[in-house]
C-alpha positions as CSV (number, residue, x, y, z in Angstrom):
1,X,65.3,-33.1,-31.9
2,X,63.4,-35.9,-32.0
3,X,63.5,-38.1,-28.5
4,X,64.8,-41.7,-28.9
5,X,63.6,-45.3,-27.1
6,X,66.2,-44.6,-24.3
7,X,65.3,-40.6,-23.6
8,X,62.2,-42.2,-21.0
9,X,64.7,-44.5,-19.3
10,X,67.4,-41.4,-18.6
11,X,65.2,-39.1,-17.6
12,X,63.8,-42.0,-14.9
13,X,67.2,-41.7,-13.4
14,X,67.8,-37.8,-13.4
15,X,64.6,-37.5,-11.7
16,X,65.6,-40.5,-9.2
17,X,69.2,-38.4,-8.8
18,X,66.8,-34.9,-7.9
19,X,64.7,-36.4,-5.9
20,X,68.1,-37.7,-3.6
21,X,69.4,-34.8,-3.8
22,X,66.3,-33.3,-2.8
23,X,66.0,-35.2,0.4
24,X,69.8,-35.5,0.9
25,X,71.0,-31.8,0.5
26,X,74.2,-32.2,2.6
27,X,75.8,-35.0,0.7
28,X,77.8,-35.3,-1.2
29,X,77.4,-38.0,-4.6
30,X,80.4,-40.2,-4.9
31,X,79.0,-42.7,-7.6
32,X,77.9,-41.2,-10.5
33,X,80.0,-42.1,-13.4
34,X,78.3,-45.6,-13.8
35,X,75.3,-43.7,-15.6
36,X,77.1,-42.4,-18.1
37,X,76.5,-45.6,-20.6
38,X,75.9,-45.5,-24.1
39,X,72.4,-44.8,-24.0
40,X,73.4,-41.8,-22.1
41,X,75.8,-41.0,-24.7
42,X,73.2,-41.2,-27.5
43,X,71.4,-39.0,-25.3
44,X,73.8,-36.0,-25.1
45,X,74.1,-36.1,-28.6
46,X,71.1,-35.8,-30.0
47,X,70.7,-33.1,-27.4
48,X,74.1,-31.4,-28.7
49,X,73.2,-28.7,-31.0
50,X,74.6,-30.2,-34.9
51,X,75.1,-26.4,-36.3
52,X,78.1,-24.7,-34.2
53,X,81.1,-24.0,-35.1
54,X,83.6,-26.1,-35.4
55,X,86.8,-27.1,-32.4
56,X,90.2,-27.5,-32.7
57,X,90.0,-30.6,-34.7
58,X,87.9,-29.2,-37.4
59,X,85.1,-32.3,-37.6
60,X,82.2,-31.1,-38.0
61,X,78.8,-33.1,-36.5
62,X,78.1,-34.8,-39.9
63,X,81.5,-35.9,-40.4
64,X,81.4,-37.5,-36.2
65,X,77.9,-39.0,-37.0
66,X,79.5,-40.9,-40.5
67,X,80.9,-44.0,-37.5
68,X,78.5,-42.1,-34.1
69,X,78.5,-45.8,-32.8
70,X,82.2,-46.6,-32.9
71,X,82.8,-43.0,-32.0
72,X,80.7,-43.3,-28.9
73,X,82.2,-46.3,-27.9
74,X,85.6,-45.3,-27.9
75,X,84.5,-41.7,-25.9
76,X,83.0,-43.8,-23.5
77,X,85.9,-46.2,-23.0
78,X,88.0,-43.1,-22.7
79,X,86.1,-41.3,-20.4
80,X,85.7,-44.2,-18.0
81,X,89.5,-45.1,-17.8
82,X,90.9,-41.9,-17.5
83,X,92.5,-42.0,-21.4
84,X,90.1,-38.8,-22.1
85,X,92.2,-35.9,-22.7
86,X,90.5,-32.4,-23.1
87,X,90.7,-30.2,-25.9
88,X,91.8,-27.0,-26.2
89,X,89.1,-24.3,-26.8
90,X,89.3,-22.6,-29.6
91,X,88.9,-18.6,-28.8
92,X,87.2,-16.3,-31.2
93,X,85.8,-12.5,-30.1
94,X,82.4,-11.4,-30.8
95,X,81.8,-7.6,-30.4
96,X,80.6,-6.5,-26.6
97,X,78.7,-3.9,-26.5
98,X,79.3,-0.3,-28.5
99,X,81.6,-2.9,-30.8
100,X,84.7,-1.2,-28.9
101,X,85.6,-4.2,-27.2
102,X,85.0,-8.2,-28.1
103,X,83.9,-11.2,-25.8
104,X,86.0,-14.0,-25.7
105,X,84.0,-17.1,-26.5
106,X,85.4,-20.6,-26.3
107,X,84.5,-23.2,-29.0
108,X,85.0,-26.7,-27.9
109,X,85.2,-29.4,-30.6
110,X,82.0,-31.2,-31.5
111,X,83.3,-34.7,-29.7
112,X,84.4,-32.5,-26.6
113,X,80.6,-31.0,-26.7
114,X,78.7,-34.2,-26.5
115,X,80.7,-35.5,-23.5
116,X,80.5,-32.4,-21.4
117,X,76.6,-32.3,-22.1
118,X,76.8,-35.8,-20.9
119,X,78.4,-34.2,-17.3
120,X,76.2,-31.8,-17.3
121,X,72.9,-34.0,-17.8
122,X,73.9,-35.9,-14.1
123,X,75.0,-32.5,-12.5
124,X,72.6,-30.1,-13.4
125,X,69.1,-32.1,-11.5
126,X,72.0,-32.2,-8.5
127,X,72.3,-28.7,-8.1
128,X,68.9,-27.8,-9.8
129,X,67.6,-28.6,-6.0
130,X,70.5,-26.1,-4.2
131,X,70.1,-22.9,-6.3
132,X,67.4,-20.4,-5.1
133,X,64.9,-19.5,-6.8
134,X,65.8,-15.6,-7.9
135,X,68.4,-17.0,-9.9
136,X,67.5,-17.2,-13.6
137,X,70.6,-17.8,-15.7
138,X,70.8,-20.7,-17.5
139,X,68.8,-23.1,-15.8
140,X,66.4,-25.2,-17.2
141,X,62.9,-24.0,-17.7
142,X,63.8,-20.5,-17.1
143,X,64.6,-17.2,-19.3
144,X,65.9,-13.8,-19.1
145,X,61.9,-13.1,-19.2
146,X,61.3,-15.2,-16.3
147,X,64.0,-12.6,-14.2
148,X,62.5,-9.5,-16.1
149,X,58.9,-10.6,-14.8
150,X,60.3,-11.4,-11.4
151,X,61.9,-7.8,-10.8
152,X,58.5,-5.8,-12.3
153,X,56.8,-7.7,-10.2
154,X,58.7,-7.3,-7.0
155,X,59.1,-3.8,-7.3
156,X,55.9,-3.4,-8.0
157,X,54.8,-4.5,-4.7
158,X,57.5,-2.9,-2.9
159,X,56.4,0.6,-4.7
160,X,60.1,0.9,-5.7
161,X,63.4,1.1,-3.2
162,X,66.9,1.8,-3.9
163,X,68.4,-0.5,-6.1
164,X,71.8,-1.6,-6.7
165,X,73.0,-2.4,-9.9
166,X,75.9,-5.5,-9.3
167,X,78.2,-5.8,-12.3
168,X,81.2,-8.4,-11.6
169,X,84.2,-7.1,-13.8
170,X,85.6,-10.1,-15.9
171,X,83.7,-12.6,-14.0
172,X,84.4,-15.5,-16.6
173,X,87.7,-14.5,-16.6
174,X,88.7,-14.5,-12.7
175,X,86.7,-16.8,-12.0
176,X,89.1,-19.1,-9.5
177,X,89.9,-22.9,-10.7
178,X,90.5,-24.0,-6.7
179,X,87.5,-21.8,-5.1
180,X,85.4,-23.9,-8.0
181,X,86.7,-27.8,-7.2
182,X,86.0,-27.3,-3.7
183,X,82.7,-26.1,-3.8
184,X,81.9,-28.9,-6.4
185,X,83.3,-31.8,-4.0
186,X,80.2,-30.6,-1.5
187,X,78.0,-32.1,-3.6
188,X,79.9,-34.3,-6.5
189,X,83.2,-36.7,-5.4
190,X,83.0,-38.9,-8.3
191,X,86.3,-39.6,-8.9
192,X,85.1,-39.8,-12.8
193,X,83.4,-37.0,-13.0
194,X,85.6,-34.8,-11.1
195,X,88.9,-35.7,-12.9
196,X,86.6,-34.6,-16.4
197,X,85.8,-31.9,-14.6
198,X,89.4,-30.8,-13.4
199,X,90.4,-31.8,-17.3
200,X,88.4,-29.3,-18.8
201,X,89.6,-26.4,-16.5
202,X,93.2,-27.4,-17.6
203,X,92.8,-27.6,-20.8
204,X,93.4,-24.0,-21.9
205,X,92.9,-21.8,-24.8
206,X,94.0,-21.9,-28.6
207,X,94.6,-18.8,-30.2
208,X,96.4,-17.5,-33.2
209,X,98.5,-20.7,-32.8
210,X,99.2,-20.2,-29.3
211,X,97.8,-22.7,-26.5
212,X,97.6,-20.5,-23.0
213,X,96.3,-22.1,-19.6
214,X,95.5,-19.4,-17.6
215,X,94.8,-20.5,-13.7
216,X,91.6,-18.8,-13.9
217,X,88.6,-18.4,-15.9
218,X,86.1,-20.5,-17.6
219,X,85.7,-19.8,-21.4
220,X,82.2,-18.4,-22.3
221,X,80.6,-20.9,-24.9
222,X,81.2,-24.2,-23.5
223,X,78.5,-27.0,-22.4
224,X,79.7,-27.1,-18.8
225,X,80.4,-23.4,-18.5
226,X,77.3,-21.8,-17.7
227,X,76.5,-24.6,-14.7
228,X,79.9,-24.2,-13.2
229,X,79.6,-20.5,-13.3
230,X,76.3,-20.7,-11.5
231,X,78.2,-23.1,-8.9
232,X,80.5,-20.6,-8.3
233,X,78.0,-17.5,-7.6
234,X,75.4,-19.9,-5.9
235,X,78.1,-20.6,-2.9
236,X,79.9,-16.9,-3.2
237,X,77.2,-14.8,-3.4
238,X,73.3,-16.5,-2.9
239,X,73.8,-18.4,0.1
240,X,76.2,-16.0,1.5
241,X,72.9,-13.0,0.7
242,X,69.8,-15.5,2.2
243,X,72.2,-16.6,4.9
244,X,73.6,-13.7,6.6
245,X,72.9,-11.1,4.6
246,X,69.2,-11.1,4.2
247,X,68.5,-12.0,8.4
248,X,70.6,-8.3,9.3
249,X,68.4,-6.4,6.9
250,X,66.0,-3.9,8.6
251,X,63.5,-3.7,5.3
252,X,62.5,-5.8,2.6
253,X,64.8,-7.0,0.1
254,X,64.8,-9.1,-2.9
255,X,67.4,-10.2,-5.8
256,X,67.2,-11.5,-9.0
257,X,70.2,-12.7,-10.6
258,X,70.8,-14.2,-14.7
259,X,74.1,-15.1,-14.5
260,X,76.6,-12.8,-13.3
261,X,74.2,-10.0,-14.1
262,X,72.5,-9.0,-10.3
263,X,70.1,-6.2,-9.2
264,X,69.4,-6.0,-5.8
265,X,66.7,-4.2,-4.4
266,X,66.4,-2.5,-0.8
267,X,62.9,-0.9,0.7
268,X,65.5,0.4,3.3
269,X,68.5,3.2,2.1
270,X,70.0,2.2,5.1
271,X,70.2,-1.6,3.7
272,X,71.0,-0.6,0.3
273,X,74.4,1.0,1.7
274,X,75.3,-1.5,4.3
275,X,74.7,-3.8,1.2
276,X,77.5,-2.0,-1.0
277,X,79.9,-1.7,1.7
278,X,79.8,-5.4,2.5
279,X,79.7,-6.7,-1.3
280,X,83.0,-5.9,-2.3
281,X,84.9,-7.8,0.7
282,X,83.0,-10.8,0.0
283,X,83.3,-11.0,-3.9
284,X,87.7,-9.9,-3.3
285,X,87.7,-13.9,-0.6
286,X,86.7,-15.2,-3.8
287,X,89.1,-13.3,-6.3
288,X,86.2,-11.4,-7.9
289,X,86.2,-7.7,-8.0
290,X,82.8,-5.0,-8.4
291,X,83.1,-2.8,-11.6
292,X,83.9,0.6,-10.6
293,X,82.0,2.6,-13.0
294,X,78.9,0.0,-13.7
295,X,78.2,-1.0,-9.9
296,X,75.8,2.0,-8.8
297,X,73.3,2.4,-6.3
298,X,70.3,4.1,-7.8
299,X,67.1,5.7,-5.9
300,X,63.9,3.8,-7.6
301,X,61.2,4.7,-5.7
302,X,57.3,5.0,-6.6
303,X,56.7,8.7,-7.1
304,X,53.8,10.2,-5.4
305,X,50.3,10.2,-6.4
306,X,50.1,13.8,-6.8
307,X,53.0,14.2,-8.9
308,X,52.9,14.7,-12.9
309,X,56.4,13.1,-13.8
310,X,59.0,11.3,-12.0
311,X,61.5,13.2,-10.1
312,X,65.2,13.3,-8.8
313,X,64.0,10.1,-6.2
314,X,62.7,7.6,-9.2
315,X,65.9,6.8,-11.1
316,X,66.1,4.3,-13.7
317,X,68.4,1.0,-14.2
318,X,69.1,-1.4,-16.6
319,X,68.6,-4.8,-16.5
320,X,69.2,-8.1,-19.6
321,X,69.5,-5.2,-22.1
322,X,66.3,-3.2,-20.8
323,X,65.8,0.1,-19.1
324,X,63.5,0.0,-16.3
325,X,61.7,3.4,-15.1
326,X,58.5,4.7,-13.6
327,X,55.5,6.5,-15.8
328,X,52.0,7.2,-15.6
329,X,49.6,4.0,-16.9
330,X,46.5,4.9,-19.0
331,X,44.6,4.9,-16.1
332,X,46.9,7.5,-14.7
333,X,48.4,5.2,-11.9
334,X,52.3,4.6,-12.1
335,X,53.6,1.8,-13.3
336,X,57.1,0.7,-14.4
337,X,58.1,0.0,-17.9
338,X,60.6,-1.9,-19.3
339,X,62.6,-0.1,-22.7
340,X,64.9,-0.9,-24.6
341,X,68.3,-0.2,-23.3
342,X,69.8,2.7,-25.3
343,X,72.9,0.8,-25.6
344,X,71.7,-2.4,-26.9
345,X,69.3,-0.2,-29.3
346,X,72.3,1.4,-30.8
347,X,74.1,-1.8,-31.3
348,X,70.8,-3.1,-33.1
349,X,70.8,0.0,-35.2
350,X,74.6,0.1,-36.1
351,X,74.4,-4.0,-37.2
352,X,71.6,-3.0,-39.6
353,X,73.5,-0.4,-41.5
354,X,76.6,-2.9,-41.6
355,X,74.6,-5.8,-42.3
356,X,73.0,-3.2,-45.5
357,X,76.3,-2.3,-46.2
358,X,77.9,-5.6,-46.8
359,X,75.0,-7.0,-48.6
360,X,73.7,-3.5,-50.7
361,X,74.3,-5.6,-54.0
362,X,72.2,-8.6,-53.2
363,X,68.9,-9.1,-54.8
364,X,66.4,-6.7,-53.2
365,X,63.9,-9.6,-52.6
366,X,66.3,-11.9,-50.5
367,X,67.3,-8.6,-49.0
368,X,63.9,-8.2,-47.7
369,X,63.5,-11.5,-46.7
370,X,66.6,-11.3,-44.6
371,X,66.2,-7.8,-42.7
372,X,62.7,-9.2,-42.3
373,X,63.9,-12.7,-40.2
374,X,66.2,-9.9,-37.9
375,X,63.7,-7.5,-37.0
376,X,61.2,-10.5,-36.0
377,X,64.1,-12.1,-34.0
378,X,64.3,-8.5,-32.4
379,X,61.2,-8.3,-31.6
380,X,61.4,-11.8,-30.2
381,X,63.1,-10.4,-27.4
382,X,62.3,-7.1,-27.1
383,X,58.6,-7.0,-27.8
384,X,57.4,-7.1,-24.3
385,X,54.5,-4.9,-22.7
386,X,55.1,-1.1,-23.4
387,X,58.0,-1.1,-25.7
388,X,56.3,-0.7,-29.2
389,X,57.5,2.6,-29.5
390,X,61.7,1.5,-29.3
391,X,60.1,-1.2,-31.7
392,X,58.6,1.4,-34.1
393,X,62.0,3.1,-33.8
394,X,64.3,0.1,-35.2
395,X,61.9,-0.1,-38.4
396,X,62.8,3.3,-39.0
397,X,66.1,2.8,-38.7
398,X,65.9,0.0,-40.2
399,X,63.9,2.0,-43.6
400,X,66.9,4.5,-43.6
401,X,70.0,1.8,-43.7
402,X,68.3,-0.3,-46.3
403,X,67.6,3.0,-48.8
404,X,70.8,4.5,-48.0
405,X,72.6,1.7,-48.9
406,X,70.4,0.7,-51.9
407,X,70.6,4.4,-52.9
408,X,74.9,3.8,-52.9
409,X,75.1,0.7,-54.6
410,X,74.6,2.4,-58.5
411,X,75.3,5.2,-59.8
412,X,72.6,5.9,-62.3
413,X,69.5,5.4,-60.7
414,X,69.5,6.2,-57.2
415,X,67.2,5.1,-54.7
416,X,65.3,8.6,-53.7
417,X,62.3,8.4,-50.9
418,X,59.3,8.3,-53.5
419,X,60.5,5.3,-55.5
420,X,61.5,3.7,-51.7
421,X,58.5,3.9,-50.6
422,X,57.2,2.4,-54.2
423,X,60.0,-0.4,-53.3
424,X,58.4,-0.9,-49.8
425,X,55.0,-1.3,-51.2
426,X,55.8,-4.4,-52.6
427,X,58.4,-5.6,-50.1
428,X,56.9,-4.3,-46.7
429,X,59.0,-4.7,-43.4
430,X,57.2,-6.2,-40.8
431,X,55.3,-3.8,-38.3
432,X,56.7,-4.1,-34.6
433,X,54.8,-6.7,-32.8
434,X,55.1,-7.0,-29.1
435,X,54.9,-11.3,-28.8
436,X,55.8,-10.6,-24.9
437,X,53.1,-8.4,-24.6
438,X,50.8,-9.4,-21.3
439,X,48.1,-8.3,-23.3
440,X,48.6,-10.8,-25.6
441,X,49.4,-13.3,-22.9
442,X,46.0,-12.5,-21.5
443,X,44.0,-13.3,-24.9
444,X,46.3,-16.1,-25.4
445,X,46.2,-17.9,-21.9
């Protein structure tokens, strides 16, 4: 996206707005509304990605950009007198995990888009100064990487502990309306920005025709979502941890959250329960509850020198889709490495073969191409330090769906191994590449 003449001058303010909410951290901003102009408007959308799917309304990007300037205008005259009213979401599912179960995503429409991106341009250097620093999710500047380095690395200098794996069931979905506006009037009272704000938690959910405004929740895919979310954590759960729970620890701790994904880590057992007892009180004030089967407390310590493999005291946990665990470095010294999670491998391995499926009667060269572009993007994520081998694995895998399904597609002359790998000779698949790899980081600096 390329920036425009007026990108310079908003970014002057958002950085004048952090820096007073830097120095101020106690107040609270009660004029804010009046830098939400037209240049600002310009600004959210050419920051507002043009390819997503499409609201309530149907209009795609192109078709809003045909009159942007008139458009604009009238969202702006809207939004400043109150005549804004909020869209519905649009819900579809996506598949969660084994592809038992979906995610519900919200789409908001494209208009709706630009102006929450617009509230979220003058929140987000607000509360960029109040979140901690373990806390990874969605914030500017950081990654799921930038949480994965921070755990290795803490661990590795605590030599392991016990760690507790935090997963909050349905967290978008309880996630309470009235818990949310008044931890956002401590910092925001724009009477603007606040009634925008209360609109888009009203403004409910469309599906198959239906239009349901639950009291709860906040729909996974919109612009706002993920900073609200963060709000809402940031006051439950990370001040509540550095301010009271942190100071009654005996041992060293540390956290790293991404979301509402948390590990917490404990030198001390003792900590580690006291920890798990405590949690679930404090999420319940908030009307959050602890997954019973996927909140565990697991034993992750470094083993001893003199031992050969890990035993029953060095556990393993997952973390962003990636099992950690201990093992013996090259130079015989142990180390933890980061795999990938069994249960995101399988779900890698089962959209292959439905992806060959679906598209066994396509020409062979675009399918190449194609299955190419997903196991780079793959490796885009998963290539990091010590994983090749679940890498080499998903090629394989990979080699298997696309003959089997080649193999299926005629009935005269099947695809057996020897002309495959004559087939693969002239369309190769790309060898795993770890682009994460610190190694590569290290030649690369």
């Amino acid at each position: 996206m390329t920036e425009t003449s007026s990108s310079s001058t908003i970014s002057t303010r958002l950085q004048r707005i952090a820096k007073l909410a830097k120095e101020s951290p106690a107040m609270a901003f009660t004029t804010l509304a009046h830098y939400i102009d037209m240049d600002h408007l310009r600004e959210a959308h050419r920051l507002t990605r043009k390819d997503g799917a499409v609201g309530v309304d149907g209009q795609t990007a192109a078709e809003y950009a045909k009159n942007l300037e008139a458009n604009l205008q009238s969202l702006l005259d809207r939004a400043k007198s109150g005549g804004y009213r909020a869209p519905p979401v649009r819900r579809v599912h996506i598949p969660k995990g084994d592809g038992s179960k979906t995610r519900p995503i919200g789409v908001p429409t494209f208009e709706d888009k630009i102006l929450q991106r617009a509230v979220l341009m003058l929140l987000e250097p607000i509360y960029e100064q109040d979140f901690v620093d373990w806390s990874h999710g969605f914030r500017p500047g950081r990654s799921a990487h930038d949480a994965l380095a921070a755990t290795w690395s803490a661990l590795m200098d605590m030599h392991g502990g016990w760690v507790i794996e935090v997963d909050i069931e349905s967290f978008f979905d309880e996630l309470d309306h009235d818990h949310l506006r008044t931890f956002l009037r401590r910092r925001v009272q724009d009477g603007v920005l606040s009634r925008l704000l209360g609109k888009w938690l009203a403004a409910g959910v469309l599906e198959g025709g239906v239009i349901e405004k639950p009291a709860s929740g906040t729909p996974q895919g919109g612009v706002i979502s993920p900073l609200l979310a963060n709000v809402y954590l940031h006051e439950v759960f990370d001040r509540w941890f550095e301010d009271e729970v942190r100071r009654r620890l005996a041992g060293r701790a540390f956290v790293v959250r991404y979301a509402d994904d948390i590990v917490i880590v404990c030198s001390a057992e003792a900590d580690a329960r006291r920890v798990m007892e405590v949690l679930p009180k404090r999420l319940g004030r908030f009307g959050l509850r602890l997954h019973p089967d996927k909140t565990r407390r697991v034993e992750f310590r470094q083993p001893r020198w003199s031992q050969r493999r890990p035993g029953p005291g060095q556990g393993s946990f997952d973390l962003l889709g990636f099992t950690h665990f201990w093992m013996r470095s090259r130079r015989g010294t142990w180390v933890i490495r980061q795999k990938t999670a069994r249960d995101r491998f399988h779900r890698a391995v089962r959209r292959l073969w439905e992806w060959c499926r679906d598209h066994r009667h396509w020409p062979v060269a675009v399918q190449h191409r194609i299955l190419s572009a997903k196991l780079r993007g793959h490796d885009a994520y998963y290539g990091v330090t010590g994983n090749s081998s679940m890498l080499a694995k998903l090629r394989h895998q990979a080699r298997r769906a696309w003959r089997r399904w080649l193999h299926r597609r005629s009935q005269r002359g099947g695809m057996y191994w020897p002309r495959f790998r004559r087939l693969l000779e002239r369309y190769p698949l790309p060898g795993p590449v770890a682009v994460r790899s610190v190694h590569r980081r290290t030649a690369n600096p």
